[in-house]
C-alpha positions in Angstrom: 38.4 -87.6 -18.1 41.1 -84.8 -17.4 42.6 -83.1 -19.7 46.4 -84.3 -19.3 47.1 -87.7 -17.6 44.3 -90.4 -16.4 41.9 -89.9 -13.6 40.9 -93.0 -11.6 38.4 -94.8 -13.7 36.1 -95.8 -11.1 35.7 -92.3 -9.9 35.5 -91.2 -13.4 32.6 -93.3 -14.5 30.2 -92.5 -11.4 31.1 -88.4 -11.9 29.9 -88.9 -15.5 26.9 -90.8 -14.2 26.3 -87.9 -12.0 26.0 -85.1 -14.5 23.7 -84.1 -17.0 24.6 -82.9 -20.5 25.2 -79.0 -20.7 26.5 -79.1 -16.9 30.2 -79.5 -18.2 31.1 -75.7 -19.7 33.5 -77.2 -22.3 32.0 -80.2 -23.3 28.3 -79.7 -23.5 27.8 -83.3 -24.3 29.3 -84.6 -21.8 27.1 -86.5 -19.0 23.7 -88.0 -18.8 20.6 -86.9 -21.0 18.4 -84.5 -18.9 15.6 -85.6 -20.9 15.2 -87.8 -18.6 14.7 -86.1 -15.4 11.6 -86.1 -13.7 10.3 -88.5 -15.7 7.9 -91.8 -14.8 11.0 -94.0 -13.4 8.2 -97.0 -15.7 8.8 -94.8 -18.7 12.6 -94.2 -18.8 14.3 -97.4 -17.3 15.6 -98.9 -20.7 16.4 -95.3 -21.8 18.9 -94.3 -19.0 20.5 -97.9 -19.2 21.1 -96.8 -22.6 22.7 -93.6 -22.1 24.4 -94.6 -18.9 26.4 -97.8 -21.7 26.9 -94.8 -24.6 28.2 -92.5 -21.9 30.6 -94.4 -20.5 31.4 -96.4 -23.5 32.4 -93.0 -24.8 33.8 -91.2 -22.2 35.8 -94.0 -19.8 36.4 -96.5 -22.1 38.2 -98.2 -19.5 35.0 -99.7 -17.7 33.2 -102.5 -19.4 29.8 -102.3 -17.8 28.2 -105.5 -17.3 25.0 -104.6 -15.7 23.3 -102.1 -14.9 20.2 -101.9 -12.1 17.9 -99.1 -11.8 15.7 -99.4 -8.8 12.2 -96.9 -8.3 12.9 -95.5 -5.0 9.3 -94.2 -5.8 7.8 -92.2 -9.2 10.4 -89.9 -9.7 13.6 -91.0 -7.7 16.1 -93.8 -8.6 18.6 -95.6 -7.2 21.0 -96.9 -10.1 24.2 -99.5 -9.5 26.2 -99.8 -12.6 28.6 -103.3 -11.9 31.8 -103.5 -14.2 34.9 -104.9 -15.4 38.2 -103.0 -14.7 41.2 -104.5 -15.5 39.6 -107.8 -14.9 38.5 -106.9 -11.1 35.0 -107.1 -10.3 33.7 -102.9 -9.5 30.4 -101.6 -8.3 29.8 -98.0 -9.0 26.6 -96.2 -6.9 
């Protein structure tokens, strides 16, 4: 994710979970879809596991993301634990 050289991957993929698209000044697309937000957590489960897999798939292709959990803290708040693959050791991003 920075411009010159490689960032820690790890880090990398939970600071592009954390972001929403248009937060990053010179890369608008970068990030999570703000659609989203505020949402019924019922509604847009299968939607954010989506975008979180397209997001880091295209951003930190160095994570294979093998599962991804999205938990309803209540209507509106989640709690989201992506588990990966990076260079073949087991990761668990929150």
């Amino acid at each position: 994710m920075l411009s010159s050289g490689n960032s820690n991957a790890v880090v990398t993929a939970i600071n592009l979970t954390k972001i929403a698209r248009g937060e990053c000044f010179y890369d608008r697309i970068r990030g999570l879809n703000p659609d989203f937000f505020d949402k019924p957590t019922s509604i847009i489960k299968e939607d954010i596991k989506i975008d979180i897999r397209e997001t880091l798939g295209e951003y930190e292709p160095r994570v294979n993301v093998n599962k991804i959990e999205i938990n309803a803290i209540n209507e509106i708040d989640l709690d989201i634990t992506v588990k990966s693959q990076l260079e073949d050791m087991e990761n668990e991003l929150d």
